[in-house]
One Martini backbone bead per residue (centre of mass of N, CA, C, O) as a GRO file, in nm:
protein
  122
    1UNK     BB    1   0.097   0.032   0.022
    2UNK     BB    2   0.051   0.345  -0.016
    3UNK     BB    3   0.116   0.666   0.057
    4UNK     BB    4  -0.046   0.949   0.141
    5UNK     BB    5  -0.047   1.233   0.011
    6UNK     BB    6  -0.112   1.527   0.162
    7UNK     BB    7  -0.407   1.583   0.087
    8UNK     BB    8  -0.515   1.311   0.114
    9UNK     BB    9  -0.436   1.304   0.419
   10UNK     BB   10  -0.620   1.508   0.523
   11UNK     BB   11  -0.892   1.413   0.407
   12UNK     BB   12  -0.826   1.123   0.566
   13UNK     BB   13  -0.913   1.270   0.860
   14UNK     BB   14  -1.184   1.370   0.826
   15UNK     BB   15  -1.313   1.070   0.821
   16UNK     BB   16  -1.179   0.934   1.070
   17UNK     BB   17  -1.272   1.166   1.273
   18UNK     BB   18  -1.573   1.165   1.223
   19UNK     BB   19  -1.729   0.864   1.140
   20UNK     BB   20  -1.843   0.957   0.883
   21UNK     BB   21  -2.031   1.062   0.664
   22UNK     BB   22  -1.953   1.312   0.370
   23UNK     BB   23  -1.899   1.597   0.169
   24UNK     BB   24  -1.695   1.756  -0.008
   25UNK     BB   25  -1.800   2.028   0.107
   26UNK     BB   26  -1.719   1.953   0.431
   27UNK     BB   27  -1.431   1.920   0.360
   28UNK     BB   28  -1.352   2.226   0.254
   29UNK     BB   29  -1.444   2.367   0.473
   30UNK     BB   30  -1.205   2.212   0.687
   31UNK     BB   31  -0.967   2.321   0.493
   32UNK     BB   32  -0.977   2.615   0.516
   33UNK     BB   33  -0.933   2.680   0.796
   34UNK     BB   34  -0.593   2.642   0.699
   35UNK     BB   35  -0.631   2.633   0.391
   36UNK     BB   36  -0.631   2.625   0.058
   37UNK     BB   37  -0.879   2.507  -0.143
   38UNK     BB   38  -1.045   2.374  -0.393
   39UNK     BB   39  -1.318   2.214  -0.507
   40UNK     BB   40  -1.185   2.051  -0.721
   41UNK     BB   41  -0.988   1.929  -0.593
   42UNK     BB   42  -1.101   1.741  -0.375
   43UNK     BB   43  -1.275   1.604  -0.580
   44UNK     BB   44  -1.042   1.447  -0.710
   45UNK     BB   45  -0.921   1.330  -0.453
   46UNK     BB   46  -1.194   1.173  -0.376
   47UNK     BB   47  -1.177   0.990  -0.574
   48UNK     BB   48  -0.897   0.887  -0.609
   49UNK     BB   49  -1.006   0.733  -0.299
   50UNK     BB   50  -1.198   0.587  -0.423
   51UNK     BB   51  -1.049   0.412  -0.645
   52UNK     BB   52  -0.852   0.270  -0.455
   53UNK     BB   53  -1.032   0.210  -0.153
   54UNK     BB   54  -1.072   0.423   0.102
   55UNK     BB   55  -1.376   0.469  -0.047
   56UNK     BB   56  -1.693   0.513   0.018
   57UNK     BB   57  -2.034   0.580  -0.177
   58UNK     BB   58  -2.282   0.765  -0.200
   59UNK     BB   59  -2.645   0.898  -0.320
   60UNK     BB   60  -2.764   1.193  -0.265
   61UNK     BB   61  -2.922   1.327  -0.470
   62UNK     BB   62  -2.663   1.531  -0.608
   63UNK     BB   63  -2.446   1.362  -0.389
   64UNK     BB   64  -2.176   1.273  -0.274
   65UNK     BB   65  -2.118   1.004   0.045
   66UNK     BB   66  -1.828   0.983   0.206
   67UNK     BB   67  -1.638   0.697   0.338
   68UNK     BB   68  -1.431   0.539   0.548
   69UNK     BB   69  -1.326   0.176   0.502
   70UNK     BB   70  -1.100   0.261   0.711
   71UNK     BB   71  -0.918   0.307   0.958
   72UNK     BB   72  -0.616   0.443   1.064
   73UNK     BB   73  -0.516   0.145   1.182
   74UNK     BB   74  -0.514  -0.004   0.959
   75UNK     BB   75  -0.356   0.155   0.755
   76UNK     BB   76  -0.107   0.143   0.954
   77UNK     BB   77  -0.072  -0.141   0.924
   78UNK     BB   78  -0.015  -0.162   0.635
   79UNK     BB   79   0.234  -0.005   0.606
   80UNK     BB   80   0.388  -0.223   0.780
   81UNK     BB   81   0.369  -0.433   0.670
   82UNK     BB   82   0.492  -0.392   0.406
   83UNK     BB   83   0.749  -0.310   0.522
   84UNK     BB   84   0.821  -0.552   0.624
   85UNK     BB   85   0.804  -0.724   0.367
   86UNK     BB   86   1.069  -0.581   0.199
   87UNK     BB   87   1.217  -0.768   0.371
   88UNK     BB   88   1.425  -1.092   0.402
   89UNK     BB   89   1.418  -1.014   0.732
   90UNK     BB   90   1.210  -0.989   0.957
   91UNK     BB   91   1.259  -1.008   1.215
   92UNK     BB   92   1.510  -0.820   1.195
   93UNK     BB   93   1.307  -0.597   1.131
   94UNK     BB   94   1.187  -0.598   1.381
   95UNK     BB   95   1.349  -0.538   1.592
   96UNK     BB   96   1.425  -0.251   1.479
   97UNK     BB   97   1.174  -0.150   1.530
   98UNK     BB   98   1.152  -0.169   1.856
   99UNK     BB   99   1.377  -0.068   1.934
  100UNK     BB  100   1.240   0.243   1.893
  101UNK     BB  101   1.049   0.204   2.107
  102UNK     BB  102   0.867   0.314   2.352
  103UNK     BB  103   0.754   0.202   2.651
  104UNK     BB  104   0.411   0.253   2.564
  105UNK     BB  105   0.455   0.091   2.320
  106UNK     BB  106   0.566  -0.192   2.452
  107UNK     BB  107   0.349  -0.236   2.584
  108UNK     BB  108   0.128  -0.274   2.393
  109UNK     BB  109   0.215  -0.476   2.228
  110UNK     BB  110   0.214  -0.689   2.429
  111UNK     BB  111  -0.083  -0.671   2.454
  112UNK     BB  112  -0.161  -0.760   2.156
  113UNK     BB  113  -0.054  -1.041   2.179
  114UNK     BB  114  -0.210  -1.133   2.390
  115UNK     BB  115  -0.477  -1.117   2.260
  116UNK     BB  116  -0.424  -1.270   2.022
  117UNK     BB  117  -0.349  -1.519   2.152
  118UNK     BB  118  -0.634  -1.580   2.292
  119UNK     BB  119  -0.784  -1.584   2.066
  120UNK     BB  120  -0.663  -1.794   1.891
  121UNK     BB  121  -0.759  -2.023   2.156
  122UNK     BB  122  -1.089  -1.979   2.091
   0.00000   0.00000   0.00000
């Protein structure tokens, strides 16, 4: 999975914070409030996350109500399998993820090990 050019990366995170369909109006509007968006460019970059995969839309009236299809976490997860796939040595990849890890870091993983493990045995 490739990483979200800049522009792309603003629009979903508006979709991840809200957890709601928005309509292409509504995030410029709350692009606006940082930075100039034009509406023709907001709706080309919300297409073609739509055409990744990334949103999926429905029609409401005139307007299309796009939602996105994974949360924040789910991305980020997949952005490191792929970093990981890259490796030919996974393990010693892994090794240097962690060793970057600081304590609360360090502690989520291991909960989530455990989560893991808990589900498989169920």
């Amino acid at each position: 999975m490739r990483r979200l050019g800049e522009l792309e990366a603003e629009i979903m995170d508006r979709f991840w914070r809200w957890n709601r369909p928005a309509t292409v109006r509504e995030v410029v509007d709350d692009l606006n409030r940082q930075r100039d968006a034009a509406y023709t460019t907001v709706t080309t970059v919300t297409s073609i996350l739509f055409h990744k995969g990334h949103l999926t839309r429905t029609r409401e009236g005139r307007v299309w109500l796009y939602e996105a299809v994974a949360t924040r976490e789910a991305y980020s997860a997949a952005l490191m399998e792929d970093g990981l796939g890259a490796s030919e040595d996974r393990p010693a990849a892994l090794v240097h993820f962690v060793e970057n890890l600081d304590e609360d870091e360090i502690a989520a993983l291991r909960k989530a090990l455990r989560d893991v493990g808990r589900r498989a045995k169920e």
